[in-house]
Each structure stands twice: as structure tokens, then as C-alpha cells.
Backbone as a chain_set.jsonl record, in Angstrom:
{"seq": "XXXXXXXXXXXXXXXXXXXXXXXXXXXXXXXXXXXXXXXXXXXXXXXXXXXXXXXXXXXXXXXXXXXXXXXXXXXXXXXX", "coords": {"N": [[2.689, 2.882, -2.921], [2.623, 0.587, -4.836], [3.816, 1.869, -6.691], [6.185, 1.963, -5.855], [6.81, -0.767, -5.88], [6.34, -1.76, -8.496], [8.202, 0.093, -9.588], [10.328, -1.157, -8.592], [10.984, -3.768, -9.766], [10.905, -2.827, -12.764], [13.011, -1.866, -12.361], [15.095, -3.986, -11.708], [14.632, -5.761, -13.614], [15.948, -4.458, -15.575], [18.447, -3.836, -14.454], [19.36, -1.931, -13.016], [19.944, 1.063, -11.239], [21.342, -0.064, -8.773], [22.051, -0.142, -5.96], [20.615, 1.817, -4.965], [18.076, 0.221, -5.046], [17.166, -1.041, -2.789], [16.587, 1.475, -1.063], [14.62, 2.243, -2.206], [12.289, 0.264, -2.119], [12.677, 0.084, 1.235], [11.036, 3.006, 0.914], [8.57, 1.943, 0.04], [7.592, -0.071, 2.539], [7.288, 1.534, 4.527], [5.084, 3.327, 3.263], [3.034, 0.923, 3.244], [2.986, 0.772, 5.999], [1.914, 2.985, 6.637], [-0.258, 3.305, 6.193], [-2.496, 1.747, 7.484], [-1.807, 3.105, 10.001], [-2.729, 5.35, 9.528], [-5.599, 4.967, 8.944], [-6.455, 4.1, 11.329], [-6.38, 6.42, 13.031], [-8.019, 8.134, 11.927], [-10.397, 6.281, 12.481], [-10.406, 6.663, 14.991], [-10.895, 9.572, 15.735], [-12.987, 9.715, 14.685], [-15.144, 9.389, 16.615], [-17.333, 10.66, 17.573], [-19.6, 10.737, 15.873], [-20.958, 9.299, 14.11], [-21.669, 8.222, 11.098], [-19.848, 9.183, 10.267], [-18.205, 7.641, 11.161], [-18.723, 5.113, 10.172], [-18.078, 5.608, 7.364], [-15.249, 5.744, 7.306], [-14.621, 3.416, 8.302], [-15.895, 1.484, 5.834], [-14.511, 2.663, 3.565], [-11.729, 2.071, 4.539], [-12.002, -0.489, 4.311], [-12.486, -1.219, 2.244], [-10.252, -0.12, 0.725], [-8.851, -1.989, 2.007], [-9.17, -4.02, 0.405], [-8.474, -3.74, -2.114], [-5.729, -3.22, -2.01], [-4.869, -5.991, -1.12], [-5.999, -7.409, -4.107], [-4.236, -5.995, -6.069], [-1.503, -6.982, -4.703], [-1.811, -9.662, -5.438], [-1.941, -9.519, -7.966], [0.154, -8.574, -8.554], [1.655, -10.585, -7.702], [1.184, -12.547, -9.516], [2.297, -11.739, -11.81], [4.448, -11.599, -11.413], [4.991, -13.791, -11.458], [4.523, -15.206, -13.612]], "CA": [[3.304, 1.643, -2.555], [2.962, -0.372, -5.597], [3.838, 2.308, -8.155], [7.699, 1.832, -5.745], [6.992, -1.736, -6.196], [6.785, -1.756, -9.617], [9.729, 0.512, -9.872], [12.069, -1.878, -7.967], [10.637, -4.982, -10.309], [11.583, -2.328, -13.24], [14.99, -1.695, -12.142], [15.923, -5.451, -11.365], [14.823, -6.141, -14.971], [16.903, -3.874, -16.334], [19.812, -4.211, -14.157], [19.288, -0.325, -13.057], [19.976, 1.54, -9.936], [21.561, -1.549, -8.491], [22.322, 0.045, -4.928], [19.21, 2.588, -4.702], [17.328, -0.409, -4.919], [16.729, -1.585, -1.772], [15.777, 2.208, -0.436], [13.0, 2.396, -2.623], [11.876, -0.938, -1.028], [11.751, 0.367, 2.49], [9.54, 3.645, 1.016], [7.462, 1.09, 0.036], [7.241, -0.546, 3.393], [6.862, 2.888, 5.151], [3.791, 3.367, 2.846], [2.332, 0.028, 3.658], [2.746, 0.48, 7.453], [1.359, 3.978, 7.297], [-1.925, 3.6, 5.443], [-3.231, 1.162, 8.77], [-1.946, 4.398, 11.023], [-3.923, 6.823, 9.099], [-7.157, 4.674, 9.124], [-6.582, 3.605, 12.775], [-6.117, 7.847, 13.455], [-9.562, 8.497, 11.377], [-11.755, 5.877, 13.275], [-10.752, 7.196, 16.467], [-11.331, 10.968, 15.186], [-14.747, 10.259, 14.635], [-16.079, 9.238, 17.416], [-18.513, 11.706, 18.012], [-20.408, 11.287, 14.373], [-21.47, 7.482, 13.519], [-22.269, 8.482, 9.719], [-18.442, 9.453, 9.746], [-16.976, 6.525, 11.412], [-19.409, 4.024, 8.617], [-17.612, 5.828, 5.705], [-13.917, 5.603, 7.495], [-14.812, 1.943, 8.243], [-15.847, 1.112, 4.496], [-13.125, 3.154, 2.757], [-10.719, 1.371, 4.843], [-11.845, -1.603, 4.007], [-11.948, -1.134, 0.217], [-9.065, -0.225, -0.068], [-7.766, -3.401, 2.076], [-9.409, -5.092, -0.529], [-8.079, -3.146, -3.505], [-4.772, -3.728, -1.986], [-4.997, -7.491, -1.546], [-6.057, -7.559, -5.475], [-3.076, -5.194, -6.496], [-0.826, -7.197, -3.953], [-2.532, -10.915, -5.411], [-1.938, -9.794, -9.302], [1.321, -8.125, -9.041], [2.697, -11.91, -7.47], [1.022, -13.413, -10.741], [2.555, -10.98, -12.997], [5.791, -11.456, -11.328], [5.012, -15.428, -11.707], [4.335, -15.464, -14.955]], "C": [[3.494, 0.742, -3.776], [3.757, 0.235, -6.757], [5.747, 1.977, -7.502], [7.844, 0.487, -6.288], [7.652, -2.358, -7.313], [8.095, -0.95, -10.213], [10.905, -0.478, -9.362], [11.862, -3.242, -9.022], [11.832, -4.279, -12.003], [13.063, -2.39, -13.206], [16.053, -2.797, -11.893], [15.799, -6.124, -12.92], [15.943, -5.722, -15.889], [18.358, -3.13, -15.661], [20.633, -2.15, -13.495], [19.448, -0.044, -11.578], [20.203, 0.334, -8.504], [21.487, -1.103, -6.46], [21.071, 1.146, -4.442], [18.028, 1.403, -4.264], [16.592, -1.197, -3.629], [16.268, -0.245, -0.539], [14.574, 2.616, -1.046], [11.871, 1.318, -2.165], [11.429, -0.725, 0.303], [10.643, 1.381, 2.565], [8.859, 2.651, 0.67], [6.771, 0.68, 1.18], [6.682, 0.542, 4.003], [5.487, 2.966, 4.778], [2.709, 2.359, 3.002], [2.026, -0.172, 5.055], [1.827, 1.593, 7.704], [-0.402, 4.151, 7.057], [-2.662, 2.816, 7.174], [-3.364, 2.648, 9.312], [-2.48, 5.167, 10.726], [-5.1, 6.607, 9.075], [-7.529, 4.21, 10.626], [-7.589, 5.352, 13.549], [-7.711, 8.483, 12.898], [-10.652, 8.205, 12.197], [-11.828, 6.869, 14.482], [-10.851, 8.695, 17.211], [-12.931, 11.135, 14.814], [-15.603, 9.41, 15.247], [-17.407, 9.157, 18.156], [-19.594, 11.246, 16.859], [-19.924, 9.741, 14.323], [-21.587, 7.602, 11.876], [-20.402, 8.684, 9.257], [-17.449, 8.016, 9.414], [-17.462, 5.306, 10.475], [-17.914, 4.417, 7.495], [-16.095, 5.377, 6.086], [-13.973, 4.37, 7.727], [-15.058, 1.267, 6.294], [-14.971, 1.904, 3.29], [-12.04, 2.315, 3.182], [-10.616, -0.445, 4.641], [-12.0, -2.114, 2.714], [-11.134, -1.141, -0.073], [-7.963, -0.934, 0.484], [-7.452, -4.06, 0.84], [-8.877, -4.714, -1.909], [-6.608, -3.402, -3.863], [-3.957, -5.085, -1.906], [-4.928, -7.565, -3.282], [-4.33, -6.876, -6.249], [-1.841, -6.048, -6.035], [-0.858, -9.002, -4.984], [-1.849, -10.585, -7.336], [-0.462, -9.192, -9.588], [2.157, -9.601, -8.541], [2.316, -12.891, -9.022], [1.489, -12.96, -11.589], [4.171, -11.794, -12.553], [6.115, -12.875, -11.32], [5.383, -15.89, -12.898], [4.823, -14.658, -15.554]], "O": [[4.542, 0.097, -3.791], [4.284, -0.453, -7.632], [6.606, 1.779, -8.362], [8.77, 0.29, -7.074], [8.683, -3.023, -7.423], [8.82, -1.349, -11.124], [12.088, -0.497, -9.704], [12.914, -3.881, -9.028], [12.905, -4.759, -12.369], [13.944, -2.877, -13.915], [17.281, -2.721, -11.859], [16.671, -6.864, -13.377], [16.622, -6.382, -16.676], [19.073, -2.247, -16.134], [21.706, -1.55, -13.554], [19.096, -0.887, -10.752], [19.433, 0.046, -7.587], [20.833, -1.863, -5.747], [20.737, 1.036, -3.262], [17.225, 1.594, -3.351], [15.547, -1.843, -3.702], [15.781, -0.536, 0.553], [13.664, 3.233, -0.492], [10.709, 1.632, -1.906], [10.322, -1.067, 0.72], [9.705, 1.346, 3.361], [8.194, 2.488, 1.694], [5.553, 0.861, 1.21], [5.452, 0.539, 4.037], [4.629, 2.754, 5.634], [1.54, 2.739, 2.926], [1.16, -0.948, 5.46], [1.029, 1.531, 8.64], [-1.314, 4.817, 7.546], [-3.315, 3.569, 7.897], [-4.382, 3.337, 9.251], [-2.899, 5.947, 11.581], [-5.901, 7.539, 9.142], [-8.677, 3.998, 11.017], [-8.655, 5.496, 14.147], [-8.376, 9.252, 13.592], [-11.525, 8.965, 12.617], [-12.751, 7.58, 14.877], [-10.881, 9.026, 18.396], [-13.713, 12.079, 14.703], [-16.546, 8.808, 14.736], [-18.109, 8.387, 18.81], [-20.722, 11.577, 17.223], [-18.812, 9.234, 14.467], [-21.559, 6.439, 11.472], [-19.884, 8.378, 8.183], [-16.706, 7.544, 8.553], [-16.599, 4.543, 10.041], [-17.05, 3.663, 7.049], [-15.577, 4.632, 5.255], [-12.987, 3.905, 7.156], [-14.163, 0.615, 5.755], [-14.958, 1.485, 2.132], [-11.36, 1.793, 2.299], [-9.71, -1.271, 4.75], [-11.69, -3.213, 2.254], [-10.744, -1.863, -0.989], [-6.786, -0.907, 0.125], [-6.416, -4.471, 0.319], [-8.923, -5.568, -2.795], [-6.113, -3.646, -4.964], [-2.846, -5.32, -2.382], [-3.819, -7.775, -3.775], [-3.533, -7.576, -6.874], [-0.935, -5.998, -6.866], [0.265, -9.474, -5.163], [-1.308, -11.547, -7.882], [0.053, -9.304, -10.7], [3.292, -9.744, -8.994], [3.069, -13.747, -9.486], [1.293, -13.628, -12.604], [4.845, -12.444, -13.353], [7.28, -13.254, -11.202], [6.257, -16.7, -13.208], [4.778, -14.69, -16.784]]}, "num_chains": 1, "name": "protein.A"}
């Protein structure tokens, strides 16, 4: 998701792939809608096993938080 990000930031700098640009944008979105559905699809896969559903609970919420930060420094980059 961010590495499209940064490609569409790329390509508006440098005036590149002027009409591509807005389908690399929706993979982006795609990839941001699907990561929820794949940690939704995990919890409720491990049901059975508590030791499972911990780790799919704190992975998923690392890497909210990893994506917030990534999400939080790519608007300051693109600020500044």
C-alpha cells in the first residue's frame, strides 16, 4: 500500500504516467481495505486455540499502528 503510494507521489513529481495514475491509487485502496478482511478472517479462524487468537489480535494491531505511523509521516513528508 504505501510502496503504490509512494509511487503515485513519484509520478506526480515527475509529471509521469499521467493517466495510469489514478489505477495505481485504487490498488492502493484495494490493499488498504483488504488487510482489515484478512485479520477479521484470522480471528474468526481461531477460535478454537486462545494462544492463536492473542497473536492474531496483537499482530493486527501492530501493524494498525505501524500503519498509522507510515500513514502520519508520509502526510509530513508530503507537507514539508
Amino acid at each position: 500500500m504505501s510502496i503504490l503510494i509512494g509511487l503515485i507521489k513519484f509520478f506526480e513529481h515527475y509529471s509521469l504516467f499521467n493517466q495510469q495514475r489514478e489505477t495505481i491509487g485504487n490498488w492502493a485502496m484495494l490493499g488498504f481495505l483488504g488487510l482489515p478482511l484478512f485479520f477479521i478472517s484470522a480471528y474468526k479462524n481461531t477460535a478454537d486455540d486462545p494462544q492463536k487468537r492473542k497473536s492474531v489480535v496483537i499482530t493486527g494491531g501492530g501493524l494498525f499502528i505501524i500503519a498509522l505511523m507510515v500513514g502520519g509521516i508520509s502526510v509530513l513528508a508530503y507537507l514539508f
